[in-house]
N, C-alpha and C positions, 0 to 999 in steps of 0.2 A: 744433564744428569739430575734427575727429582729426588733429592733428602724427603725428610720427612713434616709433618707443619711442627713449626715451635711451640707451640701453644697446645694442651690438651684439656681436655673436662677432667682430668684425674690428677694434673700433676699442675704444682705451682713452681715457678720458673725461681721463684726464691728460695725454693730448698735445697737448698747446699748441702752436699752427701758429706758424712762424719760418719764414725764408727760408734756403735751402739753403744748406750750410757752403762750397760749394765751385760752379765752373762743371762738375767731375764729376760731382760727386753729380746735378746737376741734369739731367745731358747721360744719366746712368744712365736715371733717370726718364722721361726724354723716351722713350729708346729701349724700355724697358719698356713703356710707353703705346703705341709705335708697332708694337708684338711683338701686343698685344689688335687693335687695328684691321688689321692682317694675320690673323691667325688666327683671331681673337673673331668672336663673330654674336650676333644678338638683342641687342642693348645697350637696355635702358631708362634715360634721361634724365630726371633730378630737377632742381628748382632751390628757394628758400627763399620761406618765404612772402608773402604778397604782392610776389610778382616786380617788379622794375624793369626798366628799359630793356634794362641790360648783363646781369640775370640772364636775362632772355625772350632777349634775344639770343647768350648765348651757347650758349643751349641749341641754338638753330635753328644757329648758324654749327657746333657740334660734331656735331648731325645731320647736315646735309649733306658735312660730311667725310668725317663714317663710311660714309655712301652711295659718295660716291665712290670707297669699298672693296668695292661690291656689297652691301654687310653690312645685314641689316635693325634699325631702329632706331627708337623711341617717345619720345616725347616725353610728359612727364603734368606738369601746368601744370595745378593744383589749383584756382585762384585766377582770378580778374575777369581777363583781357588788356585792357588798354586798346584804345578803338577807334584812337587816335593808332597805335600798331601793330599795326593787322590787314594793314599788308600782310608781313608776318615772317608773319604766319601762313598768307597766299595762298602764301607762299613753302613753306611745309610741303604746303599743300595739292597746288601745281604738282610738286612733288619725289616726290607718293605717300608724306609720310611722315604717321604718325597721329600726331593731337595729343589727349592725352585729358583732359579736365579732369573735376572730380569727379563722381561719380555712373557714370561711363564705366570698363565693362568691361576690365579686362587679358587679352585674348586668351591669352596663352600666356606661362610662365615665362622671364626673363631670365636669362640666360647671363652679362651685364656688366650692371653698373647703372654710371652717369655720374652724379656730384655736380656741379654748376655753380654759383659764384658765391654759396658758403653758408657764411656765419662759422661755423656749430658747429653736431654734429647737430641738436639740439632745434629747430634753426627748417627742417629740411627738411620739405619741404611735402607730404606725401606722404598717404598711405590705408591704411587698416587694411589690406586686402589685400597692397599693396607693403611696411606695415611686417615683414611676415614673411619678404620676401626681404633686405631688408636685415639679417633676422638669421640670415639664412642665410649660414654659415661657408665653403660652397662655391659662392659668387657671389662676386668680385674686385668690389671698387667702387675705380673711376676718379675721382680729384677733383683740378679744376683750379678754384683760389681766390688771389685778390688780397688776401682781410682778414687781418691782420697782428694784431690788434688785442688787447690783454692778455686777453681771454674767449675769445679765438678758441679751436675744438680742430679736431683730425683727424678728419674723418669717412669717411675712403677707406681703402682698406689700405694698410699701412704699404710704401715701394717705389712705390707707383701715384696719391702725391700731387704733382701739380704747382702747387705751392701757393708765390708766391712776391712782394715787393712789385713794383708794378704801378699803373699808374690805373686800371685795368678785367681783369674777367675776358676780357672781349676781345682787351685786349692782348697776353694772356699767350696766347690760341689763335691772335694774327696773329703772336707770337713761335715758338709750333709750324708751325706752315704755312711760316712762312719757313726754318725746320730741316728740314721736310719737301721743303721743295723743293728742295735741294742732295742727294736721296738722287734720284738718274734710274733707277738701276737701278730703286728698287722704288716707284718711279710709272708708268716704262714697262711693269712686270710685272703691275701692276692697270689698265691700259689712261686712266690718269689724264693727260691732256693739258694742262685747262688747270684747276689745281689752284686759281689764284685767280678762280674762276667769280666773275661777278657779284652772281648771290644773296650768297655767302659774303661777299664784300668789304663790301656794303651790310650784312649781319647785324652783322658786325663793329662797322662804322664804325658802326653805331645803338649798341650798346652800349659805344662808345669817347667818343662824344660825350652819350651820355646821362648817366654816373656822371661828367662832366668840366663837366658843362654848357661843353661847345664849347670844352672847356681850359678857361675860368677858373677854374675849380678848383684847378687844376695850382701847385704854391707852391714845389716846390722846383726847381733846376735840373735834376736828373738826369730825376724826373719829367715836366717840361716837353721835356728830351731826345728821351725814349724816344716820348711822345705824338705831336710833331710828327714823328719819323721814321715811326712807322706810319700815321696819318695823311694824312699827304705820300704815303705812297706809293700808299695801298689808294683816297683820293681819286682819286688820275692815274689811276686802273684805273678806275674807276666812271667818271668821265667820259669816258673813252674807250669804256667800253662803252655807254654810253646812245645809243639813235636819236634823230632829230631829231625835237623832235612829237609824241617818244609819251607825251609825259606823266609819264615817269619820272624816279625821280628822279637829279640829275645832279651833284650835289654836296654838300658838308655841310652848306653854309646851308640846302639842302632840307629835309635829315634832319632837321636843328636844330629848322627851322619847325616842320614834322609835330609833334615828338615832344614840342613846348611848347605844343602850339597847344590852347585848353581849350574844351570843348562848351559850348554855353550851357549847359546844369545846373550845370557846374565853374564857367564865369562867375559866377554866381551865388551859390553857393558861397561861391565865393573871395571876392565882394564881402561879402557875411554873413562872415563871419571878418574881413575887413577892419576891418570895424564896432567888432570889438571889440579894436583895436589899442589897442596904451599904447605910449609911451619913456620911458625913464630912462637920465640920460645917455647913452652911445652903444649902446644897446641897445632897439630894438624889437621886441615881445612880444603873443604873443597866446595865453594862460592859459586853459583851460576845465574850468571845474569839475567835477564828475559828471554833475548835474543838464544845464547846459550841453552838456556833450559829450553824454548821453543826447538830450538834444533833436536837435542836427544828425545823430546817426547814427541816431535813429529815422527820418528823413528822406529818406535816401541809402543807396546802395551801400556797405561798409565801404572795397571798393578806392578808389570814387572818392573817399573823404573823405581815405583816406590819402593819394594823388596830388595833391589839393587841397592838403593841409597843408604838405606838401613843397613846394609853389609859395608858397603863403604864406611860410614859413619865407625862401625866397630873397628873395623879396619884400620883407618888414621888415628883412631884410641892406641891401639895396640904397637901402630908402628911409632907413633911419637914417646910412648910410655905413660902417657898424662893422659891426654882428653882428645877427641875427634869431635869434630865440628860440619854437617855439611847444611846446604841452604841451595832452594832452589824456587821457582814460578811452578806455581800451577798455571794449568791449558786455561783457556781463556771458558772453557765450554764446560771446566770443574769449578773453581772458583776465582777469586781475583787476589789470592794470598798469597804469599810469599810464607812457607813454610821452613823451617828450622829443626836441625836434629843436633844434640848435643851429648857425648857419652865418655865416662870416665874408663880408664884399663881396668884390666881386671886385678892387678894388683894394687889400684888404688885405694885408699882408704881414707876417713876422715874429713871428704870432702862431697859438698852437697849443693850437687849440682842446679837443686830448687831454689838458691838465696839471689839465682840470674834470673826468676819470673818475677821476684820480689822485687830485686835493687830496678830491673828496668821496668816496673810496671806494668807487665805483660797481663794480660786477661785469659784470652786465650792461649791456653796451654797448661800442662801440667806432666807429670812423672815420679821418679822415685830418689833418692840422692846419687845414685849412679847414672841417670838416664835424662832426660826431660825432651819435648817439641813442644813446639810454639809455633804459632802462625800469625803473622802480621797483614795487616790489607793495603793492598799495593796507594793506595790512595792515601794513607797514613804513612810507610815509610819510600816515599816517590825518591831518595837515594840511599839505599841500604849502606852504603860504601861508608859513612862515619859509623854508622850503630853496630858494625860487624867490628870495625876497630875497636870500638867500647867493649862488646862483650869478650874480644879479645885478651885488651887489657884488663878488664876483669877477673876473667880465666884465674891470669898469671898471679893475681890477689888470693885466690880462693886457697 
């Protein structure tokens, strides 16, 4: 499977993503970004690998924006779509915008490339092909990201990152849209009437409620702030635009349903993983050795075992009342890590889950105080079985 090169002519590997010094700085940025979508054409859109909710969706909701510039624009989404959201992708298909996933041809060189929703280059999801225009010094790359996180870096040019805290890269393009729609001159001059179209709200609000699972996520107040005002607001649109009867969907409990709802295969799955739950004190855990994890992902899809794992993980949160733990190999033909998922209940509080990247020196990884993954290289932890007990006992400190 080809990532992308580490290394570009636009980006230095030491810039460590922070949120903006100033409501200036940030308001510059904006308006730079909105200087491309007036002028710019041809924009190709990236997002990281194996996509979520909020990264698949921000990619669709920054498409159809650009459309509504006239401007033509691609989407390449390397990676499994889940079928919980194929209708983001009817919504590509209804718009005439091309969605290309791998193996699929890039018609014609990008003008703009768009980063969505990607902690640091190395995990943009991208194709030998595309990796040459990202290192190409005379393509502007646009990147709008919410990870914050101590490994995060810059992967856009320096000026043209909107990168800032956030629950979702979504919130941060219903925080664009809402700037954009106080400028009338230049929505009346691209013939843009109703700028918060229904696709775009519902792209939105899929990736607001999927990186949040429905808010509970949410732990701080400001955060809980900023969610329920977009939210609140891009809901009332959505269900006011839906007809009676047509089956669409017309609220966020909708969304929700969809986007949790698992196929029998993932059923299945899920319950096999189940099986091999453990607790220790307020920590439920589900540990797969090599062999193990060889076994289920000889089995399945790699997307769907990820999507699975991530359900589980909330899963052992919820049934221990504390925190869920799971850990598993990747295929030998993804990478050579041993990745980690770690997540607090939803009625937890005061507790942050980030002081486990700190206290064990982890690099790779990062997340939010409810959430965090990590990934170790199998050649650094050659027997996980002590450092699972430490973070264990850790847990049980926090």
């Amino acid at each position: 499977m080809e990532g992308r090169a580490t290394e570009t002519a636009k980006t230095d590997t030491t810039r460590k993503k922070q949120s903006f010094s100033s409501i200036a700085e940030r308001n510059r940025t904006l308006e730079r970004i909105f200087g491309y979508l007036q002028n710019g054409d041809d924009f190709l859109l990236l997002g990281h690998e194996q996509p979520d909710e909020d990264c698949i969706s921000s990619l669709v909701a920054i498409a159809l924006l650009i459309k509504k510039f006239g401007k033509s624009v691609t989407l390449f989404i390397r990676d499994q779509i889940p079928a919980q959201l194929s209708y983001l992708t009817n919504i590509c298909s209804y718009n005439t915008i091309p969605l290309l996933q791998e193996g699929s041809p890039l018609e014609k060189k990008p003008k703009i490339i768009c980063i969505l929703d990607t902690p640091k280059p190395d995990m943009i999801a991208a194709a030998p092909e595309i990796d040459r225009f990202l290192l190409d010094p005379d393509i502007p790359v646009i990147e709008i990201d919410h990870h914050l996180s101590a490994d995060a870096e810059y992967a856009g040019t320096p000026g043209l990152c909107l990168v800032n805290r956030a629950s979702s890269t979504c919130e941060l393009i219903g925080f664009m849209c809402c700037k954009l729609a106080r400028q009338s001159e230049l929505l009346e001059k691209f013939g843009i009437r109703n700028l918060f179209s229904r696709n775009l709200v519902l792209a939105m609000l899929t990736g607001m409620i999927g990186d949040t699972k429905f808010g509970l996520t949410m732990k701080t107040n400001r955060d809980k702030f900023f969610y329920s005002f977009f939210s609140t607001r891009f809901s009332h649109i959505l269900q006011q635009s839906v007809h009676k009867n047509s089956g669409n969907y017309a609220s966020m409990t909708d969304i929700f349903q969809s986007i949790e709802k698992l196929s029998p295969d993932e059923k299945d799955l899920h319950q096999r993983l189940l099986e091999r739950a453990h607790y220790s004190g307020r920590t439920g855990y589900v540990i797969l050795d090599r062999e193990s994890s060889r076994e289920f992902l000889d089995s399945v899809e790699y997307s769907l075992f990820v999507k699975v794992i991530k359900s589980v993980t909330d899963f052992l949160s919820e049934k221990s009342g504390t925190v869920g733990m799971t850990a598993y190999y990747d295929p030998d033909d993804v990478s050579d890590l041993i990745q980690f998922r770690i997540r607090t209940a939803r009625t937890v509080s005061g507790m942050d889950l980030r002081s486990i990247l700190k206290d064990f020196s982890i690099s790779d990884g990062g997340g939010h105080p409810g959430a965090v993954g990590f990934r170790i290289s199998r050649k650094d932890l050659p027997d996980p079985g002590p450092f699972v007990r430490d973070i264990l006992s850790k847990l049980e400190e926090l």
